[in-house]
N, CA, C and O atoms as a GROMACS GRO file, in nm:
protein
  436
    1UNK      N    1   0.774  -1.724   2.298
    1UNK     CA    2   0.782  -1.601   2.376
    1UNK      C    3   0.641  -1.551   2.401
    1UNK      O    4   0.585  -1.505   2.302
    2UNK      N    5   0.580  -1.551   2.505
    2UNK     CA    6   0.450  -1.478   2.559
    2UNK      C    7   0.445  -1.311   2.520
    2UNK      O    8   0.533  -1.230   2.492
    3UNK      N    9   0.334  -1.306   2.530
    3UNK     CA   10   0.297  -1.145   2.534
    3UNK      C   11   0.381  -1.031   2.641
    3UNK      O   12   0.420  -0.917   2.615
    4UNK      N   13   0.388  -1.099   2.750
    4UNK     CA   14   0.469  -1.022   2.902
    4UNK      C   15   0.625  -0.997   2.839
    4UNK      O   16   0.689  -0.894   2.860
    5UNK      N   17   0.679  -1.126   2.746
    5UNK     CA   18   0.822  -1.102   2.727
    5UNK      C   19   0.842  -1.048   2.584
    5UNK      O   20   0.949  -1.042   2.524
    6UNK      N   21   0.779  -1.027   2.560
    6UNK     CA   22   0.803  -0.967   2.485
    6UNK      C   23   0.812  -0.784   2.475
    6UNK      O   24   0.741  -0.726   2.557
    7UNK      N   25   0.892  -0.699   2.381
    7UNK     CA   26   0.993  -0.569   2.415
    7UNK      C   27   0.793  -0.491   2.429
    7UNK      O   28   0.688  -0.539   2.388
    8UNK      N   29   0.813  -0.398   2.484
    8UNK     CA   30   0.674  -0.279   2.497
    8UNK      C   31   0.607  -0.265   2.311
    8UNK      O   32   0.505  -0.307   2.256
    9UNK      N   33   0.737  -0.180   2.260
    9UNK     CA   34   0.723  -0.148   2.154
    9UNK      C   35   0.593  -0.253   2.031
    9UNK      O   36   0.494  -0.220   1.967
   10UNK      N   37   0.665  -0.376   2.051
   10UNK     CA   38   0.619  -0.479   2.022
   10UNK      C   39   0.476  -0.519   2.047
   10UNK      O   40   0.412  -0.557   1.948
   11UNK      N   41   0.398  -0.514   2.199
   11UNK     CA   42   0.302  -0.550   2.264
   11UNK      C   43   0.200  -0.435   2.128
   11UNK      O   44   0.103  -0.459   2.056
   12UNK      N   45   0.272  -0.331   2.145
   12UNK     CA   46   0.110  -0.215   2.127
   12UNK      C   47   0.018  -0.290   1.967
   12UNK      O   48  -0.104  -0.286   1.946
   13UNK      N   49   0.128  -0.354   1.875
   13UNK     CA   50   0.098  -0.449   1.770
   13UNK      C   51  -0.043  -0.528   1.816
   13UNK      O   52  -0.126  -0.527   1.724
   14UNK      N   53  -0.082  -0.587   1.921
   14UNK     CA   54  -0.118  -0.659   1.940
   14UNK      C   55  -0.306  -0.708   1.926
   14UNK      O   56  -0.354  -0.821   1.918
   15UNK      N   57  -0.363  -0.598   1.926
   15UNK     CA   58  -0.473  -0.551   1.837
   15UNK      C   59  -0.491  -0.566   1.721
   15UNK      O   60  -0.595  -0.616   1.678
   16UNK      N   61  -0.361  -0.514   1.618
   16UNK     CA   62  -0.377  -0.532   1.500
   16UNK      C   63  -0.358  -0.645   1.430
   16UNK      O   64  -0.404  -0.656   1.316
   17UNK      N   65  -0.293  -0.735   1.484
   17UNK     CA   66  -0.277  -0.884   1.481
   17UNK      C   67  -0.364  -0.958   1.518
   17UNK      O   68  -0.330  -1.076   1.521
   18UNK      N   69  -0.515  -0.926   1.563
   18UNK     CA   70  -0.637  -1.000   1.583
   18UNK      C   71  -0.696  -0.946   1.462
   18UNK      O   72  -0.764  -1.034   1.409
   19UNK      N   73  -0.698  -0.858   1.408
   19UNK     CA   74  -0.784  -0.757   1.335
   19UNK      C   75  -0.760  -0.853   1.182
   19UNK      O   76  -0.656  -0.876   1.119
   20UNK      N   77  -0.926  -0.901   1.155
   20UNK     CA   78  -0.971  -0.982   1.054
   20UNK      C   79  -0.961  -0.953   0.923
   20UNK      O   80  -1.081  -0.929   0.914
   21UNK      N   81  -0.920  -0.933   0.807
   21UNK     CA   82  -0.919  -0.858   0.715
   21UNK      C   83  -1.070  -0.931   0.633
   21UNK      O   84  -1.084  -1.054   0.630
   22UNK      N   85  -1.164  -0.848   0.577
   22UNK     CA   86  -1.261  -0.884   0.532
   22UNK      C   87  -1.297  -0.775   0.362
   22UNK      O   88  -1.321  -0.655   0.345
   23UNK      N   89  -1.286  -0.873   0.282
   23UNK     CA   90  -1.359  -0.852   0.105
   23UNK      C   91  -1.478  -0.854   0.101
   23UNK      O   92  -1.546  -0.937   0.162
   24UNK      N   93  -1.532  -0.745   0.014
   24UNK     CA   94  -1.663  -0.728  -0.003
   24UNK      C   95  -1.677  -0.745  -0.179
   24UNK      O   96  -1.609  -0.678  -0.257
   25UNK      N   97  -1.747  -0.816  -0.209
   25UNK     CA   98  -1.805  -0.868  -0.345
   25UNK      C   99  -1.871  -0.765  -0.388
   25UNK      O  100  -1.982  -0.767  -0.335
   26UNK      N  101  -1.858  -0.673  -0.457
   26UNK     CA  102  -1.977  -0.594  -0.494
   26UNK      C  103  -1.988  -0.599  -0.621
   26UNK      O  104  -1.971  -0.707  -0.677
   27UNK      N  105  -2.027  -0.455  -0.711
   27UNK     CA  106  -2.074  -0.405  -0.830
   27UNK      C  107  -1.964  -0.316  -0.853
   27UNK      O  108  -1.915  -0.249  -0.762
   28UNK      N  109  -1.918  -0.313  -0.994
   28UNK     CA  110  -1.824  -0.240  -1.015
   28UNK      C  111  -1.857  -0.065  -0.989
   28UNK      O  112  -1.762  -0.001  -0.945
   29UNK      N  113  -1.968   0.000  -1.011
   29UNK     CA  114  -1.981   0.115  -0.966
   29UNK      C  115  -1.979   0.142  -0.838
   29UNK      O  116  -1.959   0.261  -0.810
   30UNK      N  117  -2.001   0.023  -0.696
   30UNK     CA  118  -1.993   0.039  -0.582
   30UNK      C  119  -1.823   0.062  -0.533
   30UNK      O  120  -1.778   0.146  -0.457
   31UNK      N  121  -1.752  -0.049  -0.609
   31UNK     CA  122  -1.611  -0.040  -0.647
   31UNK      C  123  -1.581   0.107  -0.663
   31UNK      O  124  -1.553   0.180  -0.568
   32UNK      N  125  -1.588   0.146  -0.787
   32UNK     CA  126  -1.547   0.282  -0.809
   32UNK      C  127  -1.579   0.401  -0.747
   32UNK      O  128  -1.510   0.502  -0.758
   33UNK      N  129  -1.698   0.394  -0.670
   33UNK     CA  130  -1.745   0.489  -0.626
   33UNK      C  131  -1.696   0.519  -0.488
   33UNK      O  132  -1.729   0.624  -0.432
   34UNK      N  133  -1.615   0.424  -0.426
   34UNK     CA  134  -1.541   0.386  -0.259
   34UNK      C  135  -1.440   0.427  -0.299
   34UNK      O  136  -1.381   0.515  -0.236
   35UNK      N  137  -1.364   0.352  -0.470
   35UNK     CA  138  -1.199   0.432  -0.493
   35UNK      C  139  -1.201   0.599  -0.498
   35UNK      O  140  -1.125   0.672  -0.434
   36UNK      N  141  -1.310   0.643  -0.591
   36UNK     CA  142  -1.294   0.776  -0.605
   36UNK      C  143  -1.305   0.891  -0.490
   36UNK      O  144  -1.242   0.995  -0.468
   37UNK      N  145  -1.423   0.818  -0.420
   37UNK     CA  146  -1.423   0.950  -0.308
   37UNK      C  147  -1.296   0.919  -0.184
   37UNK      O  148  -1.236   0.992  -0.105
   38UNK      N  149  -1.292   0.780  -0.213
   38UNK     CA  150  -1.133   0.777  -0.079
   38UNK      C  151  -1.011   0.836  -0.189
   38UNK      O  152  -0.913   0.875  -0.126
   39UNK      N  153  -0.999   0.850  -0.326
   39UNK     CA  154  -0.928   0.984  -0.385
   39UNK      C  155  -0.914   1.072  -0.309
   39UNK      O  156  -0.828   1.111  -0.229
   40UNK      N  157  -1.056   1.117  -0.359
   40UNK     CA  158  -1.124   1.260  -0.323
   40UNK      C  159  -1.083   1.354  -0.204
   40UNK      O  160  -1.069   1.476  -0.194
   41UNK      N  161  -1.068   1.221  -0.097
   41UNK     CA  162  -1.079   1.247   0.045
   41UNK      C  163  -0.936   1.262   0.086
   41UNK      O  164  -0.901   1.314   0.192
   42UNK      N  165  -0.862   1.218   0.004
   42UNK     CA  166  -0.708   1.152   0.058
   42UNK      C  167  -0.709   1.035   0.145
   42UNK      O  168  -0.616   1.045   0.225
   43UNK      N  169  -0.787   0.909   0.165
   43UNK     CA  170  -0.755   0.805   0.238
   43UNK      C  171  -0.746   0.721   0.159
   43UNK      O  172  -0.732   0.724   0.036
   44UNK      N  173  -0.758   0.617   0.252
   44UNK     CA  174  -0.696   0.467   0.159
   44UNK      C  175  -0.849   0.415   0.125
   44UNK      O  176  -0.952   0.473   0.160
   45UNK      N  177  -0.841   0.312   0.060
   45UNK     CA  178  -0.982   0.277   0.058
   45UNK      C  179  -1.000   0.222   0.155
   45UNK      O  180  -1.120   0.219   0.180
   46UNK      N  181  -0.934   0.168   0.235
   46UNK     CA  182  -1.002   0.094   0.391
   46UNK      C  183  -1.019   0.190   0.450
   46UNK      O  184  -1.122   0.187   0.518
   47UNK      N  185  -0.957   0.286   0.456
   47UNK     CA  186  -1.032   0.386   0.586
   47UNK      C  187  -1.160   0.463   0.500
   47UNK      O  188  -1.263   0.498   0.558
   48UNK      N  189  -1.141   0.480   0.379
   48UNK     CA  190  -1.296   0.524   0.285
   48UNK      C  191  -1.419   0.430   0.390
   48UNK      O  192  -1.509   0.476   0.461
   49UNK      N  193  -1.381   0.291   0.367
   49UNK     CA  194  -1.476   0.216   0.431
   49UNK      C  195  -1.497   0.236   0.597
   49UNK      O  196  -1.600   0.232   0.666
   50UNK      N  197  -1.398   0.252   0.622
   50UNK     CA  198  -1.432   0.259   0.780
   50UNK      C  199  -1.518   0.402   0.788
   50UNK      O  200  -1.634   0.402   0.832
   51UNK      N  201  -1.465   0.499   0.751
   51UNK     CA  202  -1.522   0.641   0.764
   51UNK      C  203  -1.697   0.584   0.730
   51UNK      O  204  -1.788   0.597   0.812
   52UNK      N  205  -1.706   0.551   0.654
   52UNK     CA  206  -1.833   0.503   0.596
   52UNK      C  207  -1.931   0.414   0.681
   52UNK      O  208  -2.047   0.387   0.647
   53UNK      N  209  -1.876   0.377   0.780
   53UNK     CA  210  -1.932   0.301   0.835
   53UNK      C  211  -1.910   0.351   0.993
   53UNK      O  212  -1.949   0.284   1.089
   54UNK      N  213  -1.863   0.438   1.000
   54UNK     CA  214  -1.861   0.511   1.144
   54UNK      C  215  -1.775   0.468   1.246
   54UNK      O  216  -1.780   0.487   1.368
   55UNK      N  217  -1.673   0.390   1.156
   55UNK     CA  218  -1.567   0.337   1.256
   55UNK      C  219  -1.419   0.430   1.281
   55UNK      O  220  -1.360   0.498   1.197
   56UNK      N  221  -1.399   0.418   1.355
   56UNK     CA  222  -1.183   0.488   1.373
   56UNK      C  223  -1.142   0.459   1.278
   56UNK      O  224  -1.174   0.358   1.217
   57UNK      N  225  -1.056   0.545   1.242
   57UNK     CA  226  -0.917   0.517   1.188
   57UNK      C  227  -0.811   0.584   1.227
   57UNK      O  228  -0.836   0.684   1.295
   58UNK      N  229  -0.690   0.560   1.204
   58UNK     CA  230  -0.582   0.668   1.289
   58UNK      C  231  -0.600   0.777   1.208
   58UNK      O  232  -0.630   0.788   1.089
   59UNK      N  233  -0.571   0.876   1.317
   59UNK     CA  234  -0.558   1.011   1.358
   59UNK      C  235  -0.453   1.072   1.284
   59UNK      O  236  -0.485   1.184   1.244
   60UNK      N  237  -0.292   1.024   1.239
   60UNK     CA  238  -0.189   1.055   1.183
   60UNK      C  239  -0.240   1.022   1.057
   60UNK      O  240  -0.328   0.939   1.034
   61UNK      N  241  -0.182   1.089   0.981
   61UNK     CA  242  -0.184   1.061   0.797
   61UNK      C  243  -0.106   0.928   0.780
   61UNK      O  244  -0.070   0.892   0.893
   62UNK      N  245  -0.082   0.876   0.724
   62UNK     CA  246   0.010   0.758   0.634
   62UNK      C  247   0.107   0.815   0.513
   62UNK      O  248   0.084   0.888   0.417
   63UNK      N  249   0.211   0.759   0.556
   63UNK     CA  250   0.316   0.797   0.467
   63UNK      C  251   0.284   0.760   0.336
   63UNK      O  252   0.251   0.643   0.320
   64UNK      N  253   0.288   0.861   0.206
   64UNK     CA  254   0.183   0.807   0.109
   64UNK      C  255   0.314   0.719  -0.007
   64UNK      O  256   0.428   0.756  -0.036
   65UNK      N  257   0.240   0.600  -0.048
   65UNK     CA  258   0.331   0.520  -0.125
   65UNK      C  259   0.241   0.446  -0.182
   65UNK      O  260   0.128   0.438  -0.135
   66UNK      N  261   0.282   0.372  -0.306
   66UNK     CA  262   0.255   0.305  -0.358
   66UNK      C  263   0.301   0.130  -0.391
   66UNK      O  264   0.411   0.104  -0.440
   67UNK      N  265   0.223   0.047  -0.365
   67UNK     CA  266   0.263  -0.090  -0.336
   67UNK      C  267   0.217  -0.153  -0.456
   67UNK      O  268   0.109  -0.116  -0.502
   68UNK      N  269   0.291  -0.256  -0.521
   68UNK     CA  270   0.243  -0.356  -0.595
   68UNK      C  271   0.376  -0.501  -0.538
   68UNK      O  272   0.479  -0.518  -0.472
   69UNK      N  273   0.288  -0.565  -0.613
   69UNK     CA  274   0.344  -0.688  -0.590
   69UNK      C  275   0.450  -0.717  -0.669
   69UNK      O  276   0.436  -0.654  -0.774
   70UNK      N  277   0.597  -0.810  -0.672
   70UNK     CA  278   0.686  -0.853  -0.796
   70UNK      C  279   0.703  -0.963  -0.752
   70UNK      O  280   0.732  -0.990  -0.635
   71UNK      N  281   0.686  -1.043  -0.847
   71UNK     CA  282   0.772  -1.189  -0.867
   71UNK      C  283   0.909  -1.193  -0.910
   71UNK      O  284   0.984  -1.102  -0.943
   72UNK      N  285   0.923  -1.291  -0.905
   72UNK     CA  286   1.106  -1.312  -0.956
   72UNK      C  287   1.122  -1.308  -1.081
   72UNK      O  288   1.228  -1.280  -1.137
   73UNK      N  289   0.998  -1.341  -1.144
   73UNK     CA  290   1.002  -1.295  -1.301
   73UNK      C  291   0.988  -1.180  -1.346
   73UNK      O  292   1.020  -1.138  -1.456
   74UNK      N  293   0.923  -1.110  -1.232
   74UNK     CA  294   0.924  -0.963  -1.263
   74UNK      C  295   1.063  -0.892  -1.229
   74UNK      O  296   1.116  -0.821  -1.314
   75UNK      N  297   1.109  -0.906  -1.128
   75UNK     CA  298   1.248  -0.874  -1.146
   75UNK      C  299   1.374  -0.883  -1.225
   75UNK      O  300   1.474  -0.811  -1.229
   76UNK      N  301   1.331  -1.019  -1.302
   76UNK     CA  302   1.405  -1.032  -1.415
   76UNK      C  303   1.394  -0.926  -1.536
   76UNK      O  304   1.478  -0.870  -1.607
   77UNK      N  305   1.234  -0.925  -1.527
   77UNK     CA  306   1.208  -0.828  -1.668
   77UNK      C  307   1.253  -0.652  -1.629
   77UNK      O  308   1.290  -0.565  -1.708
   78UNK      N  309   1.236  -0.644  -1.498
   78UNK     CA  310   1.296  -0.511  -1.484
   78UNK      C  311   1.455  -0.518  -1.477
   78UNK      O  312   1.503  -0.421  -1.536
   79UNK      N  313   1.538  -0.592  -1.430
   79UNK     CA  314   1.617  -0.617  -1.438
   79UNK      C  315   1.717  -0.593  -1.591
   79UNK      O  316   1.825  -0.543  -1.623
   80UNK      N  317   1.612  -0.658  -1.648
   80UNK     CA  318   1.713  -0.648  -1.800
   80UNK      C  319   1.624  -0.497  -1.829
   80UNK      O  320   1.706  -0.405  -1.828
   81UNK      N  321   1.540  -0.466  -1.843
   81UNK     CA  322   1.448  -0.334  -1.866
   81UNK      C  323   1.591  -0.251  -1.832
   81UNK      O  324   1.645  -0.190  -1.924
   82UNK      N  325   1.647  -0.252  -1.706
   82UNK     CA  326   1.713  -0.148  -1.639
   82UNK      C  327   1.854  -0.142  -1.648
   82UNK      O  328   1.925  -0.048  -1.611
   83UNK      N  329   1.895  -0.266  -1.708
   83UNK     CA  330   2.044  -0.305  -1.715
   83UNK      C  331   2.140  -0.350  -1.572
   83UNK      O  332   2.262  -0.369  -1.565
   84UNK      N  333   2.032  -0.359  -1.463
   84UNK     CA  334   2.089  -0.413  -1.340
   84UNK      C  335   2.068  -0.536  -1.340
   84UNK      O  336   2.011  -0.595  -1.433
   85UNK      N  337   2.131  -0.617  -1.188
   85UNK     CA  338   2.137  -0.764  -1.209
   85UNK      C  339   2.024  -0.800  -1.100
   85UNK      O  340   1.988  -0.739  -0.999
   86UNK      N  341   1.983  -0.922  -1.156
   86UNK     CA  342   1.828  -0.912  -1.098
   86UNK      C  343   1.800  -0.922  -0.958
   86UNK      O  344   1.691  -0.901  -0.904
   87UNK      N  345   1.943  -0.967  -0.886
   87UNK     CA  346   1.939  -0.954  -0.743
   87UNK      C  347   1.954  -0.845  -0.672
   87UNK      O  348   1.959  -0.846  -0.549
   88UNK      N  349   1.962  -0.734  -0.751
   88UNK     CA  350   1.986  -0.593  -0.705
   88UNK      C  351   1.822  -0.531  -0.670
   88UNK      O  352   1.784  -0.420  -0.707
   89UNK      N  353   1.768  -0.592  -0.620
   89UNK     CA  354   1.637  -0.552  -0.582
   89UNK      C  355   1.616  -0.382  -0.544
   89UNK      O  356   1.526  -0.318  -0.597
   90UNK      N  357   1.724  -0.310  -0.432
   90UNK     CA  358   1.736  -0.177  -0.404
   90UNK      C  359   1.702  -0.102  -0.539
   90UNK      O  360   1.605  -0.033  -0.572
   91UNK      N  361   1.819  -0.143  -0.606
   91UNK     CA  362   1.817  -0.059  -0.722
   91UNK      C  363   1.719  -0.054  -0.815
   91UNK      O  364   1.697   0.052  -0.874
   92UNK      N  365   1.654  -0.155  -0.838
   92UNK     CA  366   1.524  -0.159  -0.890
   92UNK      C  367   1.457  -0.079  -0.923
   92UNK      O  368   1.418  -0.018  -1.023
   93UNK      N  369   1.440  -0.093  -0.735
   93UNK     CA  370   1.308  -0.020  -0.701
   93UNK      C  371   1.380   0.126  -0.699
   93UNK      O  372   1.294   0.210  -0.676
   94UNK      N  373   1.427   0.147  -0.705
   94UNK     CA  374   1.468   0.314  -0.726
   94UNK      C  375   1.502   0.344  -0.877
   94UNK      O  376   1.523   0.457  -0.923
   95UNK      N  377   1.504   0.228  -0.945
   95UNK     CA  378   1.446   0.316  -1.067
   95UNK      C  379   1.342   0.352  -1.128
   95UNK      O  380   1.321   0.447  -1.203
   96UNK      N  381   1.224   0.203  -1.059
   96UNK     CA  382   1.063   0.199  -1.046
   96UNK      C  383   1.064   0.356  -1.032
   96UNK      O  384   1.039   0.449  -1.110
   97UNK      N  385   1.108   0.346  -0.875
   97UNK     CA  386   1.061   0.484  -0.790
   97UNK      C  387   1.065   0.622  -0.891
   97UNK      O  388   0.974   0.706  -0.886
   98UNK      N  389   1.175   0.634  -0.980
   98UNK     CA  390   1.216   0.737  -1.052
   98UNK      C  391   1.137   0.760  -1.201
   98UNK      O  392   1.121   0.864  -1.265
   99UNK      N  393   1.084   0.593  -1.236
   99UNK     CA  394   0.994   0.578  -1.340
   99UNK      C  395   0.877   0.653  -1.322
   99UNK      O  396   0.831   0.733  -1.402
  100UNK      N  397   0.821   0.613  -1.184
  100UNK     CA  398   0.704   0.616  -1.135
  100UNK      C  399   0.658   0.776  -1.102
  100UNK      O  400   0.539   0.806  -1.090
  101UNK      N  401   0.793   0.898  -1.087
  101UNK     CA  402   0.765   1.010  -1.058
  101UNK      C  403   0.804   1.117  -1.187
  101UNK      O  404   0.810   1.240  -1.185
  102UNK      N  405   0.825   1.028  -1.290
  102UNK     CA  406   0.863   1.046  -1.401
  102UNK      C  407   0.724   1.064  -1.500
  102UNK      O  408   0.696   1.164  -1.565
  103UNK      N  409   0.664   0.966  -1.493
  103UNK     CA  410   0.513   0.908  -1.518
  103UNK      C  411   0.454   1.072  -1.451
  103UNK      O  412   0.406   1.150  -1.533
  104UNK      N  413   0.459   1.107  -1.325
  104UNK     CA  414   0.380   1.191  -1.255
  104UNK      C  415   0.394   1.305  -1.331
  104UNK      O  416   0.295   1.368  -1.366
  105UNK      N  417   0.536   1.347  -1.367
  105UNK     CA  418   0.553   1.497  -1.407
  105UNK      C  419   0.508   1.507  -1.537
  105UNK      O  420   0.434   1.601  -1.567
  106UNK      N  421   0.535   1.437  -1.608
  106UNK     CA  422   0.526   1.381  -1.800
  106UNK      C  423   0.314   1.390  -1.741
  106UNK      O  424   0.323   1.392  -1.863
  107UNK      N  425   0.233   1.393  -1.712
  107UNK     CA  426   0.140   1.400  -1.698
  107UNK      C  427   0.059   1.478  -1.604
  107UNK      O  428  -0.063   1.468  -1.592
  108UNK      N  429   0.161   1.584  -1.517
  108UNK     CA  430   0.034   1.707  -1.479
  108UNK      C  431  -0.043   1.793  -1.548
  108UNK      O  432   0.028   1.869  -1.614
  109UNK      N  433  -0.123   1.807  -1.557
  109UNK     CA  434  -0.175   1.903  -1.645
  109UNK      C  435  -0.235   2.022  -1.568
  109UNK      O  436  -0.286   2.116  -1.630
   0.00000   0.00000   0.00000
């Protein structure tokens, strides 16, 4: 399917699908010092970097969430952790989710 046939919605993608993703090797204080002030700031650390370097970033906020990765072994271990069956992935993650805001309150100070 070409670019033309494909739906509008679809096309505007099409920028960001050239867009190179690039790692920078540094020093762990250079590290920390990009996480904390993109804290600080409320961005992500890629837009920390872009800001930093005088480039765009979007204009709208980002829906704020938190991502990690799971394997199938990790689902197992939450799985039995949670008493669900390990193909119940939804549920999981909504108890993650409930862990995870659980964690938040048990620690405002």
């Amino acid at each position: 399917m070409s670019v033309k046939q494909r739906p509008a919605r679809w096309q505007s993608s099409d920028a960001a699908l050239k867009a190179v993703q690039v790692a920078f090797d540094v020093e762990e204080k250079v590290l920390e010092t990009v996480r904390r002030t993109a804290f600080e700031e409320n961005r992500s650390t890629s837009d920390q970097i872009r800001h930093l370097l005088g480039l765009t970033t979007a204009s709208r906020p980002k829906r704020p969430r938190l991502t990690v990765s799971l394997t199938v072994a990790d689902y197992a271990v939450l799985g039995e952790r949670y008493g669900l069956a390990v193909d119940d992935r939804l549920a999981i993650k909504e108890r993650v989710t409930r862990e995870l805001i659980d964690f938040a309150n048990a620690t405002k100070g």
